[in-house]
Structure formats: C-alpha cells, structure tokens
N, C-alpha and C positions, 0 to 999 in steps of 0.2 A: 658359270652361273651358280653353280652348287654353290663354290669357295664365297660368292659372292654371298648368299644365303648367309650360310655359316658366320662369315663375319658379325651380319648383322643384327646376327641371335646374340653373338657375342656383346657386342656395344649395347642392343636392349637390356641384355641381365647387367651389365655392369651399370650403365645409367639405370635402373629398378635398384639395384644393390644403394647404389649412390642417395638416392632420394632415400629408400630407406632408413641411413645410416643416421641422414640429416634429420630425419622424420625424428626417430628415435634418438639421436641427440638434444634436436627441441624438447621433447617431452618429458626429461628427467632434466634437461635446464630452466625449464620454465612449465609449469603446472597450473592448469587453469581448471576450474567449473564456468557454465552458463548458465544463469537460474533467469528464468520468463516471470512476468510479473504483469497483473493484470488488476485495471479496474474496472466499475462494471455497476454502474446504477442500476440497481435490480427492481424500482418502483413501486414500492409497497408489498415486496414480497413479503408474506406471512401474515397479512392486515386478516378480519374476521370483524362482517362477514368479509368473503373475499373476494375483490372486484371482480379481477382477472378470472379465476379459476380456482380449483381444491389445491390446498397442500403441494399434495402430492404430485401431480400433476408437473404442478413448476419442482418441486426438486428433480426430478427426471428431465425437464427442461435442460437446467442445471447443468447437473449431469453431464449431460450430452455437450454442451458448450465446453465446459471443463474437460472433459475425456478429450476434445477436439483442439482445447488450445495447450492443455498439458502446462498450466502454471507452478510456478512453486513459493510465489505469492500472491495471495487475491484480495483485492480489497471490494466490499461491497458496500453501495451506499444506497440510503435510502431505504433500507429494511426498515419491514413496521414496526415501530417500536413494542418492544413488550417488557411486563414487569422487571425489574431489577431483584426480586427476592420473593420470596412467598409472601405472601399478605398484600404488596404492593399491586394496586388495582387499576395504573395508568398502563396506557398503552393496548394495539386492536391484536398483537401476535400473542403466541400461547406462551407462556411461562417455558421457558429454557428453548426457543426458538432456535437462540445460535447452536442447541447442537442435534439440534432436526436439520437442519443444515449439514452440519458435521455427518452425521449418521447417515440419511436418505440422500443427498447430494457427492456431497465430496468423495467421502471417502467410499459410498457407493462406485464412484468414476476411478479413485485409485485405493485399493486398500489397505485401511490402515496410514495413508499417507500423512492426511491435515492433521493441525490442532490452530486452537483462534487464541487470538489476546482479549486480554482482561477490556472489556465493556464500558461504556459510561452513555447516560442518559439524567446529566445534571439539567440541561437547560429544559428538561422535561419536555420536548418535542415530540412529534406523530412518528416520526422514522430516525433511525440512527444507522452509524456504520460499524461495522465489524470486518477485519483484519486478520484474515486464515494465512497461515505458511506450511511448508514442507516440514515436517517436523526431524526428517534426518537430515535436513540441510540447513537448519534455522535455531534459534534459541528463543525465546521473550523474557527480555529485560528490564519490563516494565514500560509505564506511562513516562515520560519525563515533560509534559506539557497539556493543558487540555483548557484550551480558550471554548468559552461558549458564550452562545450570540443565536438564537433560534435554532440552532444546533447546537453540538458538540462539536470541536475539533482535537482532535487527539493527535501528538504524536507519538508514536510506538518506535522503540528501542527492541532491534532483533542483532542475535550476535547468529555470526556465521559460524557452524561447528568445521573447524578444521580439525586436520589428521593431529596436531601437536594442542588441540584443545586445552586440554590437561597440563600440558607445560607453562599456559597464558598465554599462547598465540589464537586471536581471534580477532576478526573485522567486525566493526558494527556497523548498524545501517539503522537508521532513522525514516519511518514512511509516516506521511499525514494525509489523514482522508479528509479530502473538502468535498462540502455539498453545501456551497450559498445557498443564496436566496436566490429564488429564479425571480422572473420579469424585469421590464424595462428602467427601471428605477436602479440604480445602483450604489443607492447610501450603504444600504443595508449590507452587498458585498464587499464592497471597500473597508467596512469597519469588520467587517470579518475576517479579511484577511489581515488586515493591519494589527488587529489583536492577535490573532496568531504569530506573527515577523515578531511583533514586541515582547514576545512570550519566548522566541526562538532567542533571539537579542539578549537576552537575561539569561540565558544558560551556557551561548556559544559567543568565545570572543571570534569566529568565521565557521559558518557553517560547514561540517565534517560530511559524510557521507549519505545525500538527504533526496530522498524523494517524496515532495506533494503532489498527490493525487486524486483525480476523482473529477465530479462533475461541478465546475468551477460558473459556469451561468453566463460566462463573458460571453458578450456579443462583438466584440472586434478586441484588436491589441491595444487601442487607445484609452481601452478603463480606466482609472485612476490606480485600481487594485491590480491590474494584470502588470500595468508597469512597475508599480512598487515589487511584484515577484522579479520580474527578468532588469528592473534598473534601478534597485536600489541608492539611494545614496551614499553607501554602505559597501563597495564591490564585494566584499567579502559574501555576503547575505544572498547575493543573487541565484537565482534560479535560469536555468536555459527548456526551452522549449526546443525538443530535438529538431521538428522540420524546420526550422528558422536558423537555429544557432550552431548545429552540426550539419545534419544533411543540407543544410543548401537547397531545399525544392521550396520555400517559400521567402520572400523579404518582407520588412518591415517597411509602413505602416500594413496591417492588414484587417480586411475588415468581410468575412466573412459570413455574418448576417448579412446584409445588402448585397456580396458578390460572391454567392456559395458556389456556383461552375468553375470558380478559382481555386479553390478547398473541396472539391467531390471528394474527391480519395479518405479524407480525414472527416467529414461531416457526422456526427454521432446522434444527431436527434433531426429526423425521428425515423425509426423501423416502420413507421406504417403509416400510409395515405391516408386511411379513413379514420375519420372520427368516432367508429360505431363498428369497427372490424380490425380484430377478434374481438374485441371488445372498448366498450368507453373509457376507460381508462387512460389517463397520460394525454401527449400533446399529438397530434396527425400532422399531417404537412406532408409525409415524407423527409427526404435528406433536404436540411435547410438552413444547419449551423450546426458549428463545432463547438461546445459546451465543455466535453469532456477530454482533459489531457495528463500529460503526464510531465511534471517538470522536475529536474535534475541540479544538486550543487553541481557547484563549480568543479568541484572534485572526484566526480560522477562524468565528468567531461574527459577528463586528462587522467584520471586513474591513478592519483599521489597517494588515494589511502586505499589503494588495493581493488579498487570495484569503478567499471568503469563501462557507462553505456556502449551500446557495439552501436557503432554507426548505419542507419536506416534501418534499424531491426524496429522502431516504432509504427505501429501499425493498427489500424481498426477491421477489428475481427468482422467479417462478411459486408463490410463496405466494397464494393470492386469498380469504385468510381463511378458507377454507370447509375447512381439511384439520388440524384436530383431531383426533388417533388415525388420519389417513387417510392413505395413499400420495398424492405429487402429482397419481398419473394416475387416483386412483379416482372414481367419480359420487359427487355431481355434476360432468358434464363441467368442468374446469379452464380458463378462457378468459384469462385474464390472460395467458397469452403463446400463438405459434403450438403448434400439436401435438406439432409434429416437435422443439420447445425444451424441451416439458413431458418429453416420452418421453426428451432427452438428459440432462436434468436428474435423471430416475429412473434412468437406467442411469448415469452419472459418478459420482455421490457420493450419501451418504446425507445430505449438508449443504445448503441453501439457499446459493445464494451472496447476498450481499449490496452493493446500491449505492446511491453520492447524488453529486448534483451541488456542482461548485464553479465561482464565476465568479470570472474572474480580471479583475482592471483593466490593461486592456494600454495605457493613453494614455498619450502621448507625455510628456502635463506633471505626473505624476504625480512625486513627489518620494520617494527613497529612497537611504536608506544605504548600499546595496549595491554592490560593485564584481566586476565578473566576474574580473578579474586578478590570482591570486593572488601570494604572498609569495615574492621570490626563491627557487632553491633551486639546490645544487652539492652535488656528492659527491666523497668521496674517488678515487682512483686508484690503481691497481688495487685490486681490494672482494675482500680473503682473508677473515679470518675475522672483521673487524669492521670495522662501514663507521661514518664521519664527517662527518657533513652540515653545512655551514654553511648559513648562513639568514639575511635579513634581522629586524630585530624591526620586529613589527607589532603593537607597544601592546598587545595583548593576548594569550590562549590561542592553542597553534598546535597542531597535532594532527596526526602522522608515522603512515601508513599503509603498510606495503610487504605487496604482495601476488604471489603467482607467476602466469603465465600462465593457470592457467585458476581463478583471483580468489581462490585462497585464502589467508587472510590468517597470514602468514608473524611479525609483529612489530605493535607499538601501541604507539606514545607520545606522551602530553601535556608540550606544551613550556610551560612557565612566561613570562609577561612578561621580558623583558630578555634573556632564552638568544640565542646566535646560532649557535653550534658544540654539537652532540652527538655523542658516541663510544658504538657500542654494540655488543656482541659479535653477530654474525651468522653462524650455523654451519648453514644450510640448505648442501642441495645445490647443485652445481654447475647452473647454469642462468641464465634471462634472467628480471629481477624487475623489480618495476612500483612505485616510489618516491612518495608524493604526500603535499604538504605542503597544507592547509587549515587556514581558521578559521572561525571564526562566519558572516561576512559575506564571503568570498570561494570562488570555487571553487577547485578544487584545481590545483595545479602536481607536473605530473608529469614524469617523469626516467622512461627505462627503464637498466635498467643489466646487465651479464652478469659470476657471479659464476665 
C-alpha cells in the first residue's frame, strides 16, 4: 500500500512537471495580451441642468461599473455635448467635460490608467461620443474618417504598444462609435450607416482590424443598414455580429423587437420599468430590445492581422437573462454582477453597456506589414491664411488631419498617390494647431504649428 502510494506521488509530479514544461513552452512560443472593450450609452451624461442627477454622482456611478468591468477600451455615446473651445456656446455639458470624466471617473476607478481621443462635434448635435483607452496598452493615431448625419461618426485609429514598438512592430485597430437615430423610421439609420461604409470604402481596399460600436437603434436584422454591415456586397467590408456569426446562440432572420424572450440574455434597453423611477429620463419598458452591439471585421474573426475576438466572451453587463419587461434591480434578485454594479447601472443609463474580449498576438516573430514611423512632413512658414505642406510619397493614400487644441477637427484631406506638395486655404483663428499626416499602415506624424 505504501509502494502503491509512493508510486503515485511519483506519476502526479511527473504529469505536473509535464504540463508545466508544455505551459511554459506555449508561453515563450506564442505570447498573447487580452484587452476587454466596452460600449456604453451613458444618456445624456453631463447635460445642465441635469436630468438624472449631480455630476458627480454619475461619475461615481461610473466608476463603479468601470472598477467592475475592468475595460481597456471604452466607448461612450451619447454624452451631452459640450463646447468645443472657449467662447463656443453650443452644447448643455461644461467646457472640457471629457476629462471630468477622465479625472472623477476613470481614472478615479484605475489610476492613472485612461486617456481619450481627439473629439468632434461637426454636425453640431445635443450628445456626442468619446473613445477612452488604456493608455499603457494603446496609442491614438488619430481620426482617419468622420461621417456626419445628426451626429458624428468617427473612426478612431489606436495602435497597440507592443514590447518591439520602437523597432515598428505594431497592430492597429480601428473603432467606430455609432449612435443613430432612434425610432421607428429607418431612413435616417441607413443613410447613416451607409455614409460611414462609403467613407470606410474610400480608405480601405478590405477592411483591416475594425470594430463598430455602440447603440446602432435596429430593431431586428432585416434593416436595410444592419444588412449592409454583416452582407455587404463587398465581402471584404463585412462586419460579424458575434452571437450569430461566431458563438452560434442565435440565427438569422432575427427579429428581437416583437420576440425579445428569444434575446433576454442580450436585450440592452431598457435598465428600468418605470417611466418616472429614478427618474424621467430615457426610454422604460424594462428589457425589450437589443439596440446596442458590437460588430467585428472579418479579420477580428480569424485573427490574420494579429487580434482576434475570443469566442463567447461578448456579453451585457448585468443583463442575467431574467429581466424581460423588468428593471435590472427588480426580483428575482439580479447576481450576475455585485449590488452596488447592478444599483449603478440603474441609476447611469437606461442602456446595458455592452462587452467582449479580444486577444491580441504580441510575439516577437510574428510577421507584419506595419511600420510605426510615419510619412515625412514640413510646413510652410509663416501659416497666414493658407498653409503648404510638403510630404514624402508613400506609394499609396495619405490622409491630412489638422485639429485645434482641444481636438476639434479644423480641415480633412485625402492625398492621392504621387502628390508631394498641397496648398490649401486655412482661415481659422489665430491660435496653436495640431498637423498630422497618416496612411493606412503607419501612424501618424505630427507637426504643431501657431497660426
């Protein structure tokens, strides 16, 4: 019996050695990160006066969801809009909102962690979105597209800091925040999204590494606009919608407005029953449609340029299936997150925020096109009322951004192959502006300059 014993310690440590060996052979062959990535209709967070509640209030709200989903990107939509610059007098939030956010929110919940991308509020709208990241895991390489139609839609260009950064090993990634038009009517989403795809169309001959995000307003898969994202006539262009097109828990046609006990699990609007609790604000019902999702290239699927959704890791934060026509907090007790997550999730927004994972390939011997070092760049002297950039040619599309100090985008131009010099009239204020030339495959090279 002893020898019997004995043996058997023996075989456990050699199978433990064994697993081990393997463990730690995967890990120096193949090197990954997981970055979580959340969106999150915040509903007029920052408006004044202020529907919901103070300030401050909702950033502790905040807070506490973020401490609880632990993102390392967030996108948020439907923040109230506010000024773009000093003097600018649209908009109900206070002047530099996004980084009362930053400051009392975020990075309250981790410190030190966030920083946000460069803003825009062209279509001059009541709410806009804003695009925070990890900032030791992420880069911002500017706009490379920004369709507007009653909002803004922007896409945002993040490069991945890898360990060989500095050599010009780097993954980029492409997010776009949607927030249609809500109601029954769906002229006004279809041309929204279609002007964004025609906008994508014009930069990418197949979309690269691309997630659209946000609260999209469909009420079933039969949109006109929903199929243009997941069936392009275009394959290359398409988008996947992970519970359909990866995980396998839903098929197509689907139609989730009229049959939401098919969709519990995923329902994102609305957090609360009543019309009048906690407050008037937003839509009531309870859980009654999916609005808000998260869609994926093609390349986001299969992981060809290094980053690649994990399969079922998409998910709605404090949805636990069980809240059909019910408030998040009503019985049955809600356990799918702590108390205190469920309770901020009722009081922030009437939306579910939404997230999934993505692993990224961070090894060394990984092989890619990309080069961190962008396309020379020089400007005129002195910048009066039209400035002159000369430029290297870089074979392909080049893409001129100048934004003012607090990122509003002042000018956009696509430079054609062969260009090296563009003149172009520049009649902003006098002030200090932010110049950056990018392409496809590099980040950007920036210039500040004082006009």
């Amino acid at each position: 019996m002893i020898r019997l014993t004995y043996n058997i310690k023996i075989k456990s440590i050699k199978k433990a050695m064994l697993i081990a060996f393997f463990m730690l052979f995967f890990q120096f062959s193949y090197s990954q990160d997981t970055v979580r990535i959340m969106a999150y209709n915040v509903l007029y967070y920052g408006d004044r006066p202020a529907c919901q509640g103070p300030h401050s209030s909702y950033h502790d709200y905040l807070k506490t969801i973020v401490s609880y989903g632990n993102p390392d990107i967030i996108g948020l939509e439907k923040v109230a809009a506010f000024p773009m610059y000093t003097g600018d007098n649209s908009g109900s939030a206070p002047l530099g909102f996004a980084d009362s956010i930053l400051r009392f929110a975020l990075n309250t919940a981790f410190t030190g962690r966030y920083a946000y991308c460069s803003y825009t509020n062209t279509s001059g709208a009541d709410n806009l979105s804003l695009l925070y990241y990890d900032k030791s895991k992420f880069g911002f390489a500017g706009i490379v597209s920004s369709y507007q139609n009653v909002t803004d839609f922007n896409t945002y260009k993040l490069y991945y800091k890898t360990s060989r950064l500095a050599l010009g090993d780097t993954i980029f990634l492409y997010v776009i925040l949607n927030h249609t038009q809500s109601g029954n009517s769906a002229t006004t989403r279809n041309a929204q999204i279609a002007g964004t795809l025609t906008q994508l169309s014009g930069i990418f001959s197949t979309l690269p590494n691309v997630i659209d995000m946000g609260d999209f307003n469909f009420h079933n898969s039969s949109e006109t606009g929903y199929q243009a994202l997941i069936a392009p006539l275009n394959a290359g262009f398409a988008f996947n919608d992970p519970p359909f097109s990866v995980d396998g828990t839903y098929t197509y046609p689907a139609d989730w407005d009229n049959h939401p006990d098919n969709y519990a699990a995923c329902l994102t609007t609305s957090t609360r029953l009543s019309s009048s609790v906690p407050n008037n604000c937003g839509t009531s019902g309870g859980g009654k449609s999916w609005y808000d999702h998260m869609l994926f290239s093609t390349p986001m699927m299969n992981g060809s340029l290094r980053m690649q959704y994990i399969p079922h890791s998409y998910r709605t934060i404090g949805n636990d299936g069980n809240r059909v026509s019910m408030s998040i907090n009503d019985a049955p007790t809600n356990s799918s997150a702590p108390a205190s997550v469920i309770e901020a999730l009722f009081q922030m927004s009437n939306k579910y925020p939404v997230m999934a994972d993505v692993r990224i390939d961070t090894s060394a011997t990984a092989s890619v096109p990309y080069r961190v070092a962008g396309p020379s760049l020089s400007l005129s002297s002195p910048v009066t009322d039209q400035l002159t950039v000369t430029f290297n040619d870089s074979g392909g599309k080049l893409y001129l951004l100048c934004t003012d100090m607090l990122g509003r985008i002042c000018l956009r131009y696509t430079i054609e192959p062969g260009q090296q010099q563009i003149t172009f009239p520049f009649t902003e204020a006098p002030g200090t502006y932010c110049l950056a030339l990018y392409g496809e495959n590099c980040t950007a090279n920036k210039i500040l300059f004082i006009k």
